[in-house]
C-alpha positions as CSV (number, residue, x, y, z in Angstrom):
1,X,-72.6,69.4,-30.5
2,X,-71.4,68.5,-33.9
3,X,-72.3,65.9,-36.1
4,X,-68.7,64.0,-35.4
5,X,-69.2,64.8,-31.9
6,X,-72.2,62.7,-32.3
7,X,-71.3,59.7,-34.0
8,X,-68.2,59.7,-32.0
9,X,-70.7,58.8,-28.8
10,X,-71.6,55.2,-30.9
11,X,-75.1,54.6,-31.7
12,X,-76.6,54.0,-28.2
13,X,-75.7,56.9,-27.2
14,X,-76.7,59.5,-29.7
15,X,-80.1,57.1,-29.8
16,X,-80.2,58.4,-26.3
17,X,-79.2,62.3,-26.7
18,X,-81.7,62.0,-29.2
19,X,-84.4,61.3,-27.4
20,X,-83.3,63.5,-25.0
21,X,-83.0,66.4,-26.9
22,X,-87.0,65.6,-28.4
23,X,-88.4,65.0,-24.7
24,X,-86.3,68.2,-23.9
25,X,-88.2,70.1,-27.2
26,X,-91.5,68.7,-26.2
27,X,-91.5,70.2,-22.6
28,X,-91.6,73.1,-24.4
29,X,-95.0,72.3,-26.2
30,X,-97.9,73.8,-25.2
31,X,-100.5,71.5,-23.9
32,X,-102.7,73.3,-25.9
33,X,-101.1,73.0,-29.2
34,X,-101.0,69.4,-28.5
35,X,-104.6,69.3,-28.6
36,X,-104.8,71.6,-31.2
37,X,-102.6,69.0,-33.3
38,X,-104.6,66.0,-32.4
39,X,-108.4,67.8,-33.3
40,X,-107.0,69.4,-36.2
41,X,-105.9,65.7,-37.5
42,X,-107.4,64.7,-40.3
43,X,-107.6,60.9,-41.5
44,X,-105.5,59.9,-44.6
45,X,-108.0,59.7,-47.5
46,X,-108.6,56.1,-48.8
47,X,-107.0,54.2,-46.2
48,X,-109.6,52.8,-43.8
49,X,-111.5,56.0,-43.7
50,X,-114.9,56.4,-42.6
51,X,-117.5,57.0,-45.6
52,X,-121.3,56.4,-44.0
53,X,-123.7,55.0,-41.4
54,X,-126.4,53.9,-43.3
55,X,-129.5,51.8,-41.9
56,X,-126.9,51.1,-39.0
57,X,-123.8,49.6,-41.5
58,X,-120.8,51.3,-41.1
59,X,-118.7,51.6,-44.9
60,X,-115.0,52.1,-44.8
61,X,-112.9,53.0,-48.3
62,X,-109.5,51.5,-48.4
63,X,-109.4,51.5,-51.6
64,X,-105.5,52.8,-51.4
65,X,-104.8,49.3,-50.3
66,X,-103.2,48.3,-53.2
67,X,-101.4,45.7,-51.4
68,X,-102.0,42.4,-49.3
69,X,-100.0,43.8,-46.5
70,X,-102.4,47.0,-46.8
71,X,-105.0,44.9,-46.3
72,X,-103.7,42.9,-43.9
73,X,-102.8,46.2,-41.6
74,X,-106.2,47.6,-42.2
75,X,-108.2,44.7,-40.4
76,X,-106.0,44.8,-37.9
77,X,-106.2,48.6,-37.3
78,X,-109.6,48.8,-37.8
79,X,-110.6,45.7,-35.4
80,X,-114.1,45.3,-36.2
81,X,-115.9,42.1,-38.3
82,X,-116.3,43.0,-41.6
83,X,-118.0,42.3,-44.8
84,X,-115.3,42.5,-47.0
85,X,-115.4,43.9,-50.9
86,X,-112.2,43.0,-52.8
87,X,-110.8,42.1,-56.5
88,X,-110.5,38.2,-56.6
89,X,-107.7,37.8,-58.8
90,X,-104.8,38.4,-56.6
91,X,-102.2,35.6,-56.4
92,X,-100.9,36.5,-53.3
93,X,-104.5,36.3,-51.8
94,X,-103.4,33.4,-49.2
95,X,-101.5,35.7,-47.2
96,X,-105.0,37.5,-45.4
97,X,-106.0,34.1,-44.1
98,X,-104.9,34.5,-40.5
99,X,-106.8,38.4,-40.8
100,X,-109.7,36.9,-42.8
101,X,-110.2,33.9,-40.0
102,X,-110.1,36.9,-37.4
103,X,-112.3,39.8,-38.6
104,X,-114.2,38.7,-41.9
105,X,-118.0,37.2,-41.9
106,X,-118.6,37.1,-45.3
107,X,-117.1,38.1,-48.3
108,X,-117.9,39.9,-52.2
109,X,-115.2,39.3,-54.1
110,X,-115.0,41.8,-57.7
111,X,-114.1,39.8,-60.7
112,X,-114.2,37.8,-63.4
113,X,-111.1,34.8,-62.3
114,X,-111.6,33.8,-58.7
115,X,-111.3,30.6,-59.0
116,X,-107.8,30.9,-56.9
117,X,-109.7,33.3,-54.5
118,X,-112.2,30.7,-53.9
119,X,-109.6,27.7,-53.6
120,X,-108.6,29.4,-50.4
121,X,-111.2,31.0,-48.7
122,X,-114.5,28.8,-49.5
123,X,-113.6,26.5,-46.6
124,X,-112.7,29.1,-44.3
125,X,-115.8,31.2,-45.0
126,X,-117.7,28.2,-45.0
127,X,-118.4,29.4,-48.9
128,X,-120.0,32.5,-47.5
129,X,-118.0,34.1,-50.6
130,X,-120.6,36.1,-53.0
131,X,-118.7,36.6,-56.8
132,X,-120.1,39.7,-58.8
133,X,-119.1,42.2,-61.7
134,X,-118.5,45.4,-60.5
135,X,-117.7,48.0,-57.0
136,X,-121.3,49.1,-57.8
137,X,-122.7,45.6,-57.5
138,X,-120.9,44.8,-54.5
139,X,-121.8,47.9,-52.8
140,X,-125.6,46.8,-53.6
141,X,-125.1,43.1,-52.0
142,X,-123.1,44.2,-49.4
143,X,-126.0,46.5,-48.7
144,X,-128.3,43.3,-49.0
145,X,-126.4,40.7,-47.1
146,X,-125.4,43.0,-43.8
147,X,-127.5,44.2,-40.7
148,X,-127.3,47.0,-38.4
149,X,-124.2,47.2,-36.4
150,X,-122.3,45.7,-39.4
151,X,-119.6,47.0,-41.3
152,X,-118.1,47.2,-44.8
153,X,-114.6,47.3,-45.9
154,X,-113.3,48.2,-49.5
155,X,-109.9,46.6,-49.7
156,X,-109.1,45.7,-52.8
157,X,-105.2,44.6,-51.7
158,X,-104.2,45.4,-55.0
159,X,-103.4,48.6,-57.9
160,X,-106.1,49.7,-59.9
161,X,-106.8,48.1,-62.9
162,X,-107.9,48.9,-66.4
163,X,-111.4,50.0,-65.2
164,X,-109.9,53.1,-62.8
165,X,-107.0,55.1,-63.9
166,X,-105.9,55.2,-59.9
167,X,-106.9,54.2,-55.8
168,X,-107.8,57.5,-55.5
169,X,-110.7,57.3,-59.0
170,X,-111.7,53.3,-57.4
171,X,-112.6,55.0,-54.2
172,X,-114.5,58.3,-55.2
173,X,-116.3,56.1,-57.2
174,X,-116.6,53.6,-54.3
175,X,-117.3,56.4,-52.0
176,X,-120.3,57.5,-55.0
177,X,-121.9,54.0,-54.9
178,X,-122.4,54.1,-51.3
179,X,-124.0,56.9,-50.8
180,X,-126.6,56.6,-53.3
181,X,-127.4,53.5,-51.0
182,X,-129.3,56.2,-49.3
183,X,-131.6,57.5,-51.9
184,X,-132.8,53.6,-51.7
């Protein structure tokens, strides 16, 4: 069938040959280069990936979040409570509260102007908002404040700043300050 052929059929149609012609290909998969596909699968680096167990508290880099929406998707994909580390100065912070009032207990907000960060969640957190300076010192309080069976988010929801030259820098060196939690 041509292209013209195609378009001539409108667009529920070829939606349909379409999908016939994939289910038609996959029958033709292997079931066992299905689960080859799947176990070979590796997570995308920096976006909710797993980084360590340690004393019990699970940390998670998402430090690729350079976005609200990023953020927002991340709670929602990973589904768990969270303490989470982020960068305080984002105007757009307002958008996370519906994700914030679902999956966030407490939060460590990076930075040195909050004060908008703190206009909008202190009464939703019930000021359970800690402020500090750097990644490293919130990886050190988060590793304070949680307990086993907790974990730890690093969404920053928005691009790196002067301190990192990229995500990818922010969450090595995110990645770096958590495990040296375990030579503690």
């Amino acid at each position: 069938m041509t292209l013209e052929q195609l378009a001539r059929q409108g667009r529920r149609t070829s939606s349909m040959t379409t999908a016939a012609t994939i289910t038609s290909k996959m029958s033709e998969i292997r079931k066992e280069s299905i689960k080859q596909a799947f176990s070979d699968f590796e997570n995308i680096r920096y976006r909710y990936e797993f980084v360590e167990t340690i004393d019990g508290v699970s940390y998670y880099d998402d430090s690729a979040a350079c976005t609200v929406e990023a953020s927002w998707f991340t709670f929602d994909n990973l589904n768990l409570p969270v303490v989470w580390i982020t960068y305080g100065d984002n105007p757009d912070c307002d958008d996370l509260i519906p994700q914030v009032r679902k999956y966030v207990k407490a939060i460590i907000c990076i930075g040195e102007n909050n004060k908008k960060f703190h206009e909008v969640y202190d009464n939703l957190m019930n000021s359970n908002i800690i402020d500090c300076h750097s990644v490293k010192e919130a990886v050190a309080l988060a590793n304070k404040i949680t307990h086993s069976g907790d974990n730890v988010v690093f969404s920053p929801s928005r691009p790196a700043n002067n301190e990192f030259a990229s995500y990818s820098e922010r969450g090595d060196y995110y990645k770096n300050c958590v495990c040296s939690l375990k030579s503690i």
